[in-house]
N, C-alpha and C positions, 0 to 999 in steps of 0.2 A: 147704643151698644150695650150687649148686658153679661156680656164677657167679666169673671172674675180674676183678678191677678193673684199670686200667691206668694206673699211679703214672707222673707227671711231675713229680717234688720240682726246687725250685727256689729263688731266691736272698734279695735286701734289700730295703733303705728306709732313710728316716729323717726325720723330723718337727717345727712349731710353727706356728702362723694365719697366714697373709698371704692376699694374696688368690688364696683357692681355690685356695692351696697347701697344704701344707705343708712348715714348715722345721725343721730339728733344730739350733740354733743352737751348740751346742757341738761340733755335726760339723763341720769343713774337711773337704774332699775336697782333691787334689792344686791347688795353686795357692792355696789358703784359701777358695777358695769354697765357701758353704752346700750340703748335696746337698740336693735336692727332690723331693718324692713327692707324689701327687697322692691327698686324699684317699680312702679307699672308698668313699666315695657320690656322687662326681662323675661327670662324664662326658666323661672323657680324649680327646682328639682322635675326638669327636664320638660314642664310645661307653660304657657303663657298663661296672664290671670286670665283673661278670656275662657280658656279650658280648663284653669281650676273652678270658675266659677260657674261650666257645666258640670264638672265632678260634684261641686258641691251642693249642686240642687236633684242628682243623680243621689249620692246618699241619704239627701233628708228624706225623699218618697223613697228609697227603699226600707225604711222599717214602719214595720207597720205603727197605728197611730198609738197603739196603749201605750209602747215602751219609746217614742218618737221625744228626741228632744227640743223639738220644736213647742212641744206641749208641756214640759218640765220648765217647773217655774222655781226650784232649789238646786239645780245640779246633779241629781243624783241618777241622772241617764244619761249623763255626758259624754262618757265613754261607750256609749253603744255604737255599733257599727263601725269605730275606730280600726284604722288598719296602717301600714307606712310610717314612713318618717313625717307623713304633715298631719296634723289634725285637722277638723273642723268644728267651728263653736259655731254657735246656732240662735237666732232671735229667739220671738216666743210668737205664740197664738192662743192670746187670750185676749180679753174682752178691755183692761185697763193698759195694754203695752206694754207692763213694766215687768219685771222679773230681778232677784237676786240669788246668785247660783256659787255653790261653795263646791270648787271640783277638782279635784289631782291629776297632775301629769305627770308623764313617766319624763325624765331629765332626754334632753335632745330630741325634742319633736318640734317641730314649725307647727306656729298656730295661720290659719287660711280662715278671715271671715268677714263677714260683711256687715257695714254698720246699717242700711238701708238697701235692699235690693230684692225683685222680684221675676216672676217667669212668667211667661205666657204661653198660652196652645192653647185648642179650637176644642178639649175635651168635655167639659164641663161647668158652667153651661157652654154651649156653643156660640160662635159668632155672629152676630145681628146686626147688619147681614149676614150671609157667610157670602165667604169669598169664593172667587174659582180657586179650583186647587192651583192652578199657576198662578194666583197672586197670595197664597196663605201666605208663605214664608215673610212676602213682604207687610202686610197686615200685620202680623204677630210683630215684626222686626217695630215697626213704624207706633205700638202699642208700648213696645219697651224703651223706645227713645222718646215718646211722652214725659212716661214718668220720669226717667232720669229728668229730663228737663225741666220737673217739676217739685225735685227736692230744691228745699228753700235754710235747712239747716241741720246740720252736722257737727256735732262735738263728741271729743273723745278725751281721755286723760288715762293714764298707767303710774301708778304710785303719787299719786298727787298732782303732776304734770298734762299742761295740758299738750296735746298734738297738733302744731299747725297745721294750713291748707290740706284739710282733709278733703275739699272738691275735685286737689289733682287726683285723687286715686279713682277716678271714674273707669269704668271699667263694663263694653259694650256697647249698642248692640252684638252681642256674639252669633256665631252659626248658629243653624238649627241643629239640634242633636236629638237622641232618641233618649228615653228612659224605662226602666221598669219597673212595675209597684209588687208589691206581694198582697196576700190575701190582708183584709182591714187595714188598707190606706189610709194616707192622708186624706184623698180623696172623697174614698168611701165614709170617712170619718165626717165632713163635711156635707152628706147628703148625696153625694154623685156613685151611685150605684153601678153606675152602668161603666166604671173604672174596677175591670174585675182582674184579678192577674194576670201580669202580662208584658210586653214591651209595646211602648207608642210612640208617635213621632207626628209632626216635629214638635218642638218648645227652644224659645228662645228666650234666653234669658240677659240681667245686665245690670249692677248695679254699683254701690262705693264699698272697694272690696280691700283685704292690707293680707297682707302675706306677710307673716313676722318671724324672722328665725327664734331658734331657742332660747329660751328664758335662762337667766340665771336659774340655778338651785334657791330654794327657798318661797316664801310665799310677795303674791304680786296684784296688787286692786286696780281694777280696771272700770272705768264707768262709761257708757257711753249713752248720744243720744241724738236722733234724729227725726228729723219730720218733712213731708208733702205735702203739697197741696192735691196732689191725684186723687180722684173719686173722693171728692169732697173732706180729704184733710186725712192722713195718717200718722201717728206718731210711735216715740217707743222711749222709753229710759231703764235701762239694765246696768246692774251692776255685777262684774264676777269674782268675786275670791280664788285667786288660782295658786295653788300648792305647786310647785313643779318640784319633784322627788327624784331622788337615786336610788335606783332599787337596789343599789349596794349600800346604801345608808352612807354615814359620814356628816361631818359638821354640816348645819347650814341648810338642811332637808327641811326644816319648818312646815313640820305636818299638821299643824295646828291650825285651825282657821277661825274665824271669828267677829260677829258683826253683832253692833245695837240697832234695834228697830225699835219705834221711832227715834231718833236721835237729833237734837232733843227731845230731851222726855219731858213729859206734865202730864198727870202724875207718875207713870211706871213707863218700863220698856221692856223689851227680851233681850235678852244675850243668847243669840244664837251661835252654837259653836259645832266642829266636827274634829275629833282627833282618828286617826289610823288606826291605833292597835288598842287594845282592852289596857286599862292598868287603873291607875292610880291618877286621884282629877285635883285640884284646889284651885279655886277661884277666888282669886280677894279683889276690895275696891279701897282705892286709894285716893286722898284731894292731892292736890297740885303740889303740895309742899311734899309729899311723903309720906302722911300721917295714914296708919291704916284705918278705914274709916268702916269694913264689915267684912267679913268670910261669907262669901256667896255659896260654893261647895267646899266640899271636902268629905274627901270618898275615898277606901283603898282600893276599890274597883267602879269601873264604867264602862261600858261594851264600846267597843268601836263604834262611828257613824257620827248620827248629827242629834242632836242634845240642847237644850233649853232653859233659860233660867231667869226668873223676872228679878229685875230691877224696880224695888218702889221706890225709890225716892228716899228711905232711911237709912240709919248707920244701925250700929248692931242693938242700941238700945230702945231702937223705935220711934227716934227721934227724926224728924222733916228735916232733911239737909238743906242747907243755902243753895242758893244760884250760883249755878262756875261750873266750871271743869273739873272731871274725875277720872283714875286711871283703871282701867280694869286689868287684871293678871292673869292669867291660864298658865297652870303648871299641869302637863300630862308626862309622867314619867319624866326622861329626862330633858323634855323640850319646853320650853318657854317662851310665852308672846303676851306683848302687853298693845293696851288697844284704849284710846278716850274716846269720850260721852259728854253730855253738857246736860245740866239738869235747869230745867225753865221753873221761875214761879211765876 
């Protein structure tokens, strides 16, 4: 068979009974509030996951592949093709699996995404054999209940926390549905030329999917990670920074976002950050007790977006810090977030 599947690994949850909820009662999310996940066998803002999880392989080939967030490995295309009250977050397609993505949402949107899941159809390459058309559907069907049964592990965590039995949220074989691509596909991106614009049919898809209502306001870390054994071993480990904002502003908006790579460091690392609006920045790094131990920036101005700053490993006089724990600080106007590091010798 030389049929390729087309992997969209993706993120959380987390769980207990209310009504035609679920709540995970020893999770807080940012603020203390419960996170909430909506069943697998309900029917989420008027759909079943089953057909969120053809919508959601309907939006990733519709954008073409330059600005496709499939292909963004920072966040900073994550709001393309957004539309509704649900979102969708997105794997990646790159060559090592992994991806870290720092990205804003608008307050009250359900996030809908998949920690590990893929689709199938007879487009490109075709199927070897091919089937009669009266048995595609079930071929393609019989291709995605494979691989399901062939994830071997699944982990998720949201602010520290990890997510049990992430296996119940399985989700497919689904029907066959149709989709559309526009001119420079995913497809086409991929070599298959002959995916020119248009609508095609069928694909079906199915994989471990979470439908999560809205976040608190404020910012929320998500990590997740899975793997197969299908066509000799797939994996993925993503992490996302997610901002979710009031677009009326108000306490608690935490626009600031902010990660060290590598963490620990030996010898240096980056401080990656992105704030919202231009102003005013300062950066300091602190040890564990309090003591300030360097001024990383400070600036009366800095343009919105995402911004960079190395950590080597000294204090302010150029001095090799010890091994331990350190705080870092982000002051953008009037928002504040502090974040640790571990420095290795």
């Amino acid at each position: 068979m030389s049929t390729r599947p087309r992997f969209g690994p993706l993120l959380f949850v987390f769980a207990l009974f209310t009504v035609g909820l679920l709540v995970l009662p020893a999770l807080a999310a940012a603020g203390g509030k419960p996170v909430i996940v909506f069943p697998v066998d309900s029917k989420p803002y008027g759909k079943t996951y089953s057909e969120w999880s053809d919508a959601w392989w309907q939006w990733a080939f519709s954008i073409p592949a330059a600005t496709n967030p499939l292909f963004d490995e920072t966040g900073d295309l994550a709001d393309e093709g957004q539309s509704g009250q649900v979102w969708f977050l997105a794997g990646v397609f790159n060559v090592t699996g992994t991806a870290e993505r720092f990205i804003t949402i608008p307050k009250g949107k359900a996030l809908f995404f998949p920690i590990l899941n893929a689709e199938w159809d007879n487009l490109c390459p075709v199927l070897d054999p091919q089937p009669a058309p009266e048995d595609l559907v079930d071929v393609l069907t019989g291709n995605i209940a494979a691989f399901l049964d062939a994830v071997d592990a699944l982990e998720c965590t949201l602010d520290g926390v990890e997510l049990p039995d992430m296996f119940n949220f399985k989700v497919g074989p689904g029907e066959p549905y149709s989709t559309t691509f526009p001119a420079g596909n995913v497809f086409q991106e991929f070599g298959c030329t002959n995916v020119t614009p248009g609508t095609y049919y069928p694909f079906v898809s199915g994989g471990y999917y979470v439908m999560l209502a809205p976040l608190p306001v404020g910012t929320h870390l998500l990590h997740f990670s899975g793997h197969t054994t299908f066509f000799g071993g797939f994996g993925l480990d993503i992490t996302y920074h997610i901002n979710v904002a009031d677009p009326n502003g108000g306490p608690g908006g935490g626009p600031i976002l902010a990660s060290v790579r590598p963490n620990p460091l030996n010898p240096e690392a980056k401080l990656e950050y992105r704030i919202p609006t231009a102003g005013s920045v300062k950066i300091t790094m602190f040890d564990v007790s309090g003591r300030l131990v360097r001024t990383l920036v400070e600036t009366p101005y800095l343009a919105a977006g995402r911004h960079e700053v190395t950590i080597d490993g000294r204090d302010a006089q150029g001095q090799k810090l010890a091994s331990g724990v350190y705080v870092y600080k982000i002051t953008a106007g009037a928002d504040v977030i502090t974040g640790r590091f571990t420095i290795l010798k």
